[in-house]
C-alpha positions in Angstrom: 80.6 -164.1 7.5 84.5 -164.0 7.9 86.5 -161.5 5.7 90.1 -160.5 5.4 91.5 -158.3 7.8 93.9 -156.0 6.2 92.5 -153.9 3.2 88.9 -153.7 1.8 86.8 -156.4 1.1 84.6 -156.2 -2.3 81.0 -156.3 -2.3 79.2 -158.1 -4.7 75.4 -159.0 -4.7 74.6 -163.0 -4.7 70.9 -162.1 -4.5 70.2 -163.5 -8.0 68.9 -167.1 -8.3 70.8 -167.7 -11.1 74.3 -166.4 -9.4 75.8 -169.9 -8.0 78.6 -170.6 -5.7 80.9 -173.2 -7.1 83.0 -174.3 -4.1 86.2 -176.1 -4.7 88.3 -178.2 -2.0 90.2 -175.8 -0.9 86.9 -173.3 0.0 85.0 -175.6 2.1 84.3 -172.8 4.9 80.0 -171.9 4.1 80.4 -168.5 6.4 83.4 -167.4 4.0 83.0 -166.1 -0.1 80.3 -166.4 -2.4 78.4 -169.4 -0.2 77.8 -167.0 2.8 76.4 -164.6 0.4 74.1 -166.9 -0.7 70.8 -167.5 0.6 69.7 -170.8 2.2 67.7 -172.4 -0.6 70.1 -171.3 -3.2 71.6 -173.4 -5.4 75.6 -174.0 -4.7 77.8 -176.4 -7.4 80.6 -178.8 -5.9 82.4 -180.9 -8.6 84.2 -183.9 -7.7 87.0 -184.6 -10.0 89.2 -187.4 -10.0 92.0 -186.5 -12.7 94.4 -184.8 -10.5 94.4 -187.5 -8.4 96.4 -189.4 -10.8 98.9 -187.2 -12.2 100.9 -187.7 -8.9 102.0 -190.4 -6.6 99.7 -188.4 -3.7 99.4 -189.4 0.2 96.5 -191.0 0.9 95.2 -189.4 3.1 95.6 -185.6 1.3 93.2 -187.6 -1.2 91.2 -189.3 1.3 90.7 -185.7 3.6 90.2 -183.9 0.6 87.3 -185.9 -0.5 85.9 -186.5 2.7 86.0 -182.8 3.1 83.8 -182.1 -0.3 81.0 -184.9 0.6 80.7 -183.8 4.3 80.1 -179.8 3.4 77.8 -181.1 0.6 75.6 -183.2 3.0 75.9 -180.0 5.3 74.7 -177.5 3.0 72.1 -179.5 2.4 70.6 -180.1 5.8 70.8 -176.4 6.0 68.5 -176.2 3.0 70.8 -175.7 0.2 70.2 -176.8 -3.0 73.9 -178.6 -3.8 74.4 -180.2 -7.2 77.2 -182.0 -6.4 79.3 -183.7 -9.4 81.5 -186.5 -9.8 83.8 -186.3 -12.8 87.0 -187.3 -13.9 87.8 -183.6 -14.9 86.3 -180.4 -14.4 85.3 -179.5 -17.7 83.2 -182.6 -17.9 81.4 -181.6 -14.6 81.3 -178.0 -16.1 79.4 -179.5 -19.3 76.9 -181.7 -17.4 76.0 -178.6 -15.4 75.5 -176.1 -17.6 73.8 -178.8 -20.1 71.4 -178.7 -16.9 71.6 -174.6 -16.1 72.5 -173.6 -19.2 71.3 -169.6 -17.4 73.7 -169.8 -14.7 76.0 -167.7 -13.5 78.6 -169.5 -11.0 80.6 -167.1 -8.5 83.9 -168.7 -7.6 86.6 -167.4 -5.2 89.8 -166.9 -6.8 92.1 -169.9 -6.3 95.5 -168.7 -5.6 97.2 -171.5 -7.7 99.2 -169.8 -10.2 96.7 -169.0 -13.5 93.7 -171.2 -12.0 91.2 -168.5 -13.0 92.2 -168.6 -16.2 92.1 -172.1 -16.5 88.6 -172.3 -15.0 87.2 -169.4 -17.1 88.5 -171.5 -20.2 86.8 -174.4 -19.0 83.4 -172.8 -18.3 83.8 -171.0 -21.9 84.3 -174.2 -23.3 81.1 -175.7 -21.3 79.1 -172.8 -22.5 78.5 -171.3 -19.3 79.3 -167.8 -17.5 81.5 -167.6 -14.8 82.4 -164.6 -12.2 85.4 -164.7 -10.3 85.5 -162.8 -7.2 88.9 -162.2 -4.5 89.8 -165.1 -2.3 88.9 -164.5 1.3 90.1 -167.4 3.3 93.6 -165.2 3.7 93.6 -161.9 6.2 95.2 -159.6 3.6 93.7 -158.9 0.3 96.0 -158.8 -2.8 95.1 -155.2 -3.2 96.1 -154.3 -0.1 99.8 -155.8 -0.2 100.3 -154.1 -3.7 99.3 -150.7 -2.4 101.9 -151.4 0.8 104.6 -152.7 -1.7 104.1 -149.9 -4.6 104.7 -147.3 -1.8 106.9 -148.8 1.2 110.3 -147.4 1.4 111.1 -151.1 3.1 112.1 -154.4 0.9 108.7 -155.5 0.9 110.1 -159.2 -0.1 111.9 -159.4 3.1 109.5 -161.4 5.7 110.1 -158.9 9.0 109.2 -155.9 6.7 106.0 -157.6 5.7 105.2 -159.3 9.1 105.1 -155.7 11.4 103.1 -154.1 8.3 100.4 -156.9 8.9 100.7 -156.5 12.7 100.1 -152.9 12.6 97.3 -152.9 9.8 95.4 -155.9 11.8 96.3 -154.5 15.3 97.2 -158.4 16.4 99.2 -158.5 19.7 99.7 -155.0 19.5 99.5 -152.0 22.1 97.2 -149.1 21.4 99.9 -146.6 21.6 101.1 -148.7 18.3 103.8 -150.9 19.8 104.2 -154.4 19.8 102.8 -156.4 22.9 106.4 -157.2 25.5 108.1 -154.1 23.1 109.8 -156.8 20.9 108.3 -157.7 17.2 109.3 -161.0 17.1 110.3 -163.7 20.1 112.2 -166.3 17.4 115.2 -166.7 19.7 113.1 -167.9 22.6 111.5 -170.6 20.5 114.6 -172.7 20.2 115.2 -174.2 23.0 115.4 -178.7 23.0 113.2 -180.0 25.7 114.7 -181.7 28.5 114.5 -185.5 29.0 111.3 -185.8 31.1 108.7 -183.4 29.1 106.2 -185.3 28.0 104.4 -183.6 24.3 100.5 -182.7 25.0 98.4 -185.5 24.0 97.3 -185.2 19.9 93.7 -185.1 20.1 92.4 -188.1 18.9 89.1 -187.5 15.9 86.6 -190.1 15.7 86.3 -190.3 11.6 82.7 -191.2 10.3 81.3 -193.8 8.2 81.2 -191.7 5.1 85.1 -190.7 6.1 85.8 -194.6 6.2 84.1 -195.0 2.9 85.8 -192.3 1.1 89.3 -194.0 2.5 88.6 -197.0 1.3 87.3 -196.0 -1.7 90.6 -193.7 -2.1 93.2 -197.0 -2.0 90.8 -199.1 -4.6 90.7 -196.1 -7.0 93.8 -194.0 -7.0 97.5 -195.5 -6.8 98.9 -193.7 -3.6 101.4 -193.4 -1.5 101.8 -193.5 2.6 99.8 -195.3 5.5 96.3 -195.8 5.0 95.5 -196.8 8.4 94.8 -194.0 10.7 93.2 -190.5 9.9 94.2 -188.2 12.2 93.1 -184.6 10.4 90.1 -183.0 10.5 87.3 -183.2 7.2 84.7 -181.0 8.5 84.4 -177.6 10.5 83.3 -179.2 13.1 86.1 -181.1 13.7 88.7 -178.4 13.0 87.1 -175.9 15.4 87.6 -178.9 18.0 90.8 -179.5 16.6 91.9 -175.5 17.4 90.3 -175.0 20.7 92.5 -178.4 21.5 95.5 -176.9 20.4 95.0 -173.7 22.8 94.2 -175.8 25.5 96.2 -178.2 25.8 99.0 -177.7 23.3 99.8 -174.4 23.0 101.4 -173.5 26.4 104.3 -176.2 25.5 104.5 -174.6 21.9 106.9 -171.1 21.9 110.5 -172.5 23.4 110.2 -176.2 21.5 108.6 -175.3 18.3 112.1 -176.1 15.9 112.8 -178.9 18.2 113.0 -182.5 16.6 112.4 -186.0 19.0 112.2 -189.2 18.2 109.0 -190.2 20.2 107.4 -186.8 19.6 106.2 -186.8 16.0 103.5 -183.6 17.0 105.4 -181.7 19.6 103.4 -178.9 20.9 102.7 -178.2 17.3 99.1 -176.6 15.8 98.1 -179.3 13.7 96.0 -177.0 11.8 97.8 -176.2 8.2 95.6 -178.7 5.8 91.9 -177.8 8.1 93.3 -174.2 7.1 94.6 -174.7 3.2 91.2 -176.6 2.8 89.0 -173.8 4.2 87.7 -175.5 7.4 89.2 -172.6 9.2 89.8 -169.1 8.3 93.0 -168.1 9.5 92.0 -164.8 11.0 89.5 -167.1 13.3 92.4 -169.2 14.5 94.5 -165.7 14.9 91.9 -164.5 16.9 91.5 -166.8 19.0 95.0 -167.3 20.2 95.3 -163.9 20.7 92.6 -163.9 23.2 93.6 -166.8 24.9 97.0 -165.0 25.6 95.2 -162.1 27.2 93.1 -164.6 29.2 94.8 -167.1 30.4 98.3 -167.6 32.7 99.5 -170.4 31.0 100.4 -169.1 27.4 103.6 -167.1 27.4 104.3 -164.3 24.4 106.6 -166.4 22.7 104.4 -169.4 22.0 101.3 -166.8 21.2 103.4 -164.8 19.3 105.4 -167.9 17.6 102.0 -169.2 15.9 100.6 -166.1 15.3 103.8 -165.2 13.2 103.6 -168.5 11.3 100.1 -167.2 10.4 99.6 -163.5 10.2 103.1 -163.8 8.3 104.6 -166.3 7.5 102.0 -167.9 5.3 100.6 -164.8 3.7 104.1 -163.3 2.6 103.9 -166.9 1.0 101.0 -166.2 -0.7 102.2 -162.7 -2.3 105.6 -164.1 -3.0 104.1 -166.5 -5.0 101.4 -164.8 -7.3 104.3 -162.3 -8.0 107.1 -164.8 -8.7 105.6 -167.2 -10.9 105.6 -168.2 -13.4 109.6 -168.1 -12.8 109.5 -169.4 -9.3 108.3 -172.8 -10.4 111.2 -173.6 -12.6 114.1 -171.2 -10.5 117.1 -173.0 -10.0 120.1 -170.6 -9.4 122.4 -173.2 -8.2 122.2 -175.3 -11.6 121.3 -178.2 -9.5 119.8 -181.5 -11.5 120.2 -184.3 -9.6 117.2 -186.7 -9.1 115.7 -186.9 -6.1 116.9 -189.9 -3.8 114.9 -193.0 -3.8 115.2 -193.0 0.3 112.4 -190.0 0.1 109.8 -192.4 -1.2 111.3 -196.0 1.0 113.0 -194.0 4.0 115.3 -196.6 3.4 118.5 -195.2 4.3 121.0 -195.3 7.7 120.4 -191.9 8.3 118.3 -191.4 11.2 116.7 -188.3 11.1 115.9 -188.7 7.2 114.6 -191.9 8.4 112.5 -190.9 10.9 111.1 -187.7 9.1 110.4 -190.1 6.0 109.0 -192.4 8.1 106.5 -190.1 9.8 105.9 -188.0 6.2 104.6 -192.0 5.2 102.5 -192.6 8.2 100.5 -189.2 8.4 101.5 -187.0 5.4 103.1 -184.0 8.1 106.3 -183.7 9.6 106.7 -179.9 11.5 108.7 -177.0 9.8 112.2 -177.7 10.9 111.9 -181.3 9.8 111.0 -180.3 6.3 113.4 -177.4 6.4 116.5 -178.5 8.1 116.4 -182.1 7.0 114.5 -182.7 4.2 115.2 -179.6 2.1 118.3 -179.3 3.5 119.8 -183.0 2.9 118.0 -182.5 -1.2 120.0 -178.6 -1.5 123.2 -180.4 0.0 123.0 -183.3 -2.5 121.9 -180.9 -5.7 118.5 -182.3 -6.0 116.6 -180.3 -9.1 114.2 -177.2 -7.0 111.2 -178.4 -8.9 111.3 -182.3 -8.6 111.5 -181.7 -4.7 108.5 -179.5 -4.7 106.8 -181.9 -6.6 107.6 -185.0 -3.8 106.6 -182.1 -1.4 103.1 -181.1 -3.2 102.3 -184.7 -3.5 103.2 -186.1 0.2 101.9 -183.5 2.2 97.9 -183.2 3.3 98.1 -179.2 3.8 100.7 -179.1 0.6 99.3 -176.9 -2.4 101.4 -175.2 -5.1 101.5 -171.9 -4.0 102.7 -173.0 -0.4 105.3 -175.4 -1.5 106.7 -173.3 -4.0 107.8 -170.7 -2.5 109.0 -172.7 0.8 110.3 -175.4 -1.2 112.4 -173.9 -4.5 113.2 -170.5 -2.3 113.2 -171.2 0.8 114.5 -174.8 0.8 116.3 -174.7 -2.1 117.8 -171.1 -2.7 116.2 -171.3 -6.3 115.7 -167.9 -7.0 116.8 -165.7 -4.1 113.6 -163.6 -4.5 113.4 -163.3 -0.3 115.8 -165.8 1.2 119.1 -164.2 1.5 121.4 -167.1 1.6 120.4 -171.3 1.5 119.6 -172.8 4.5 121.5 -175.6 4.7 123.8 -177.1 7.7 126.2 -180.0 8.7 125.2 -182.9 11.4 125.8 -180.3 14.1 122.3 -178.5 13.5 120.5 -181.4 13.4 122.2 -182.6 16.7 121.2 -179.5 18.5 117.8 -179.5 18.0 117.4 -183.5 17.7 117.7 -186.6 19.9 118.3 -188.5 15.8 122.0 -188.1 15.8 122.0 -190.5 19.2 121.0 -193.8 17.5 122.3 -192.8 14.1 124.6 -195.5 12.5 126.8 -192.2 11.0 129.1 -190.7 13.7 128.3 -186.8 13.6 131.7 -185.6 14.3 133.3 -187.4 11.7 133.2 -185.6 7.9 135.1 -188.4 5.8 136.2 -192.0 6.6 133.5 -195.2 7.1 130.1 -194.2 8.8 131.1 -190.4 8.9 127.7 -188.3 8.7 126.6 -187.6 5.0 125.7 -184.2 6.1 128.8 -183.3 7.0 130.6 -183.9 3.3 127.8 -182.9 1.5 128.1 -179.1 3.8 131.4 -178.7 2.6 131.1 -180.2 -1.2 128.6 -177.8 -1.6 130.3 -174.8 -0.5 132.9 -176.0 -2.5 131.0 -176.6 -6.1 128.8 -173.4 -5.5 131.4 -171.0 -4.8 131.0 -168.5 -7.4 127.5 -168.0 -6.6 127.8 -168.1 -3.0 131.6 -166.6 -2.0 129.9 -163.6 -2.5 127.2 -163.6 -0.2 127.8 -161.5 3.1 126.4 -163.8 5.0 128.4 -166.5 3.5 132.2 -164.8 4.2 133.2 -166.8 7.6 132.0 -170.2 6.0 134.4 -169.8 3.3 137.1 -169.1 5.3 136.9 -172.6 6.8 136.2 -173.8 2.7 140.0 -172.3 2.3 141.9 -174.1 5.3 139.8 -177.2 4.2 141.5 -176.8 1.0 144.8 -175.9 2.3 145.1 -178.7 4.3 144.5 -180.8 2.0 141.1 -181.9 3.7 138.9 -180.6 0.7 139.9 -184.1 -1.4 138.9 -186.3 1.1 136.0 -184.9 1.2 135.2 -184.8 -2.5 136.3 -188.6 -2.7 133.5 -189.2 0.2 131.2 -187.4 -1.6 131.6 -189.6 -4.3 131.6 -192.6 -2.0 127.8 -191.5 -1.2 126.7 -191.1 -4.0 127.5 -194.6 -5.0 126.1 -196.0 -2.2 122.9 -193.8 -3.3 122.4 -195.6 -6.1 122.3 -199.2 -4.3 120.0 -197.7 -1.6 123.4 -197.9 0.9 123.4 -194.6 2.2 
């Protein structure tokens, strides 16, 4: 059994035959929740349904591994004695009133989902199906919910700041940390050693290739005849059992992980992996529990030569922290973090997310690799997705929703936060200023801007960089909100020779310019 780290885990008894684990996608891990309370023999419900599948234009492959995932744990359990009613429905509360029509006695035990009001939803639905239905704390994150509250209700620290929250979850879990209770190399946080742009002759570590099943190949194809998706259908290259994500993780320290710390933000053409993990949808779906994957790279560190603190240190951070302060910041933001939009933006999202048809190479190429796989790494969607959609004034929420529907490790409570705050400066609940940057960014951590048809010094005139007119429009049209930001003073300044100079029209006028060309697919 595999339990959170930081705070205490609830006990509950699963020795009833009548208390069943209902296992969604996203809790496909049997030594994790209700399931590894459960004893082999027991019954366990899995319900297929197929509705969300068509409410958006999904990858194929988020459908296919998602799927795959549900039918391979099923057939799992099972060999291990389990007694798995397994569903296929077009909704939930159809599968909900073919079970209980069945087990009318039942109990079902279901981990909390951490999609904003789930519960309630489900508890509806199983109300409606006549059933009972106990829901009991996630536990595929390390920190409980009670645990962060208790830290936030009494920390002296701005517990919405990520650094706050990261060393309070390195201290409570003791990762990488000494036992006189400092950090491991005296420093919390080796960010400015992970930013380096590899030099022309490293060669990425090889992406471990997964051979994919009959049943996998079945559910793909059966994916493209029923659903009507989006991206390349024609190699799998994530993980849709354990198995394979355990293999996919002790890869990744092996092999992968060395390279990772000084070229994690780095972008190359030829290089759609880097030295990246690999591991975010085998984790959102529950094939891993993060604290195993934590674990394990933290021993590694302390075993082997090879990994240096920064790239031990850079995924653990992108774990331990990063993607639980997601988590809270979510379930406390929300409901208003889906809809925040404090920049008043409302343009529609460009069509060239959806074709990658555009001159822009490193939308292009990020587009294009989003399409082939459903992934691009963190600086990709940061720096040039999000980026090029906050520069532009794309609405927060319609974003999110290409970004919850593209991605295979892409859920609502990860996107939103990363997406609409994060991305998009939506609400300004943790990020302290957008994040958005001119051609030179994206040249300094990219090969993209070298066979880009846009020049990247140029701002206006033919086949200057859109990035670069869009920086400074959007300094210019968001003033009042931003002028005020401290970290946005020495921007401004150059926003006031721009307009001094005269500068600031020609750059409104090529503004406009692209966004004509936008709407013929030119840009």
């Amino acid at each position: 059994m595999i339990q959170p780290a930081v705070g205490d885990v609830d006990t509950y008894p699963m020795d009833d035959s009548q208390s069943v684990p209902w296992l969604l996608g996203t809790h496909l891990h049997p030594e994790v929740g209700p399931i590894s309370r459960a004893d082999a023999g027991s019954r366990v419900l899995m319900i297929e349904a197929h509705d969300f599948a068509r409410r958006k234009f999904y990858h194929h492959d988020k459908l296919t591994i998602i799927f795959s995932g549900m039918r391979h744990l099923r057939d799992e359990l099972r060999d291990r004695g389990y007694e798995v009613i397994y569903i296929k429905s077009d909704s939930f509360g159809a599968g909900l009133k073919q079970y209980f029509a069945e087990y009318p006695d039942d109990e079902l035990v279901l981990m909390r989902s951490p999609s904003y009001k789930s519960s309630t939803r489900f508890r509806e639905l199983v109300e409606k199906a006549d059933g009972n239905l106990r829901v009991v704390p996630n536990e595929l994150f390390i920190s409980t919910r009670k645990a962060f509250d208790e830290w936030a209700n009494d920390s002296e620290t701005d517990t919405f700041r990520h650094e706050n929250f990261y060393r309070w979850m390195r201290r409570e879990s003791g990762v990488l940390m000494e036992p006189d209770g400092t950090p491991t190399g005296d420093e919390w946080n080796y960010d400015d050693e992970n930013q380096e742009f590899p030099p022309d002759d490293w060669e990425a570590p090889s992406v471990m290739q997964l051979e994919h099943d009959s049943l996998t190949e079945e559910t793909s194809a059966w994916v493209t005849d029923e659903f009507d998706t989006w991206g390349d259908d024609s190699t799998l290259v994530w993980p849709v059992t354990r198995k394979q994500a355990v293999q996919k993780l002790r890869h990744f320290i092996t092999e992968r992980l060395p390279d990772f710390g000084p070229y994690q933000d780095a972008m190359r053409t030829d290089e759609w992996a880097m030295s990246h993990a690999l591991l975010g949808s085998a984790i959102n779906m529950g094939l891993l529990h993060p604290w195993e994957v934590i674990t394990e790279i933290e021993d590694a560190y302390h075993s082997s030569d090879d990994i240096e603190l920064n790239s031990a240190e850079g995924v653990i951070r992108q774990m331990l922290g990063w993607r639980e302060f997601m988590r809270h910041v979510y379930r406390h933001a929300m409901p208003d973090l889906a809809d925040a939009n404090q920049l008043d933006a409302h343009n529609e999202l460009p069509s060239l997310y959806w074709s990658a048809d555009t001159k822009m190479n490193c939308l292009k190429q990020t587009v294009e690799g989003v399409d082939q796989r459903g992934y691009s790494h963190h600086i990709q969607r940061l720096m040039v997705l999000a980026n090029f959609a906050t520069l532009w004034g794309v609405e927060p929420s319609e974003l999110n929703e290409w970004f919850n529907a593209t991605y295979v490790d892409a859920y609502h409570w990860v996107t939103t936060p990363n997406v609409i705050e994060m991305g998009q400066y939506g609400e300004g609940v943790f990020a302290t200023k957008p994040y958005v940057a001119s051609a030179n960014y994206i040249d300094k951590m990219s090969d993209y801007c070298g066979d880009c048809a846009y020049y990247k010094t140029k701002t206006t005139g033919d086949n200057a960089c859109p990035f670069n007119a869009l920086y400074w429009d959007f300094l210019d049209r968001n003033e009042e909100t931003l002028r005020s930001n401290y970290r946005m003073g020495l921007m401004y300044g150059h926003v006031d020779s721009k307009r001094e100079s005269g500068e600031m029209e020609e750059i409104r006028d090529r503004v406009d310019d692209l966004r004509e060309m936008e709407k013929s697919n030119a840009i």
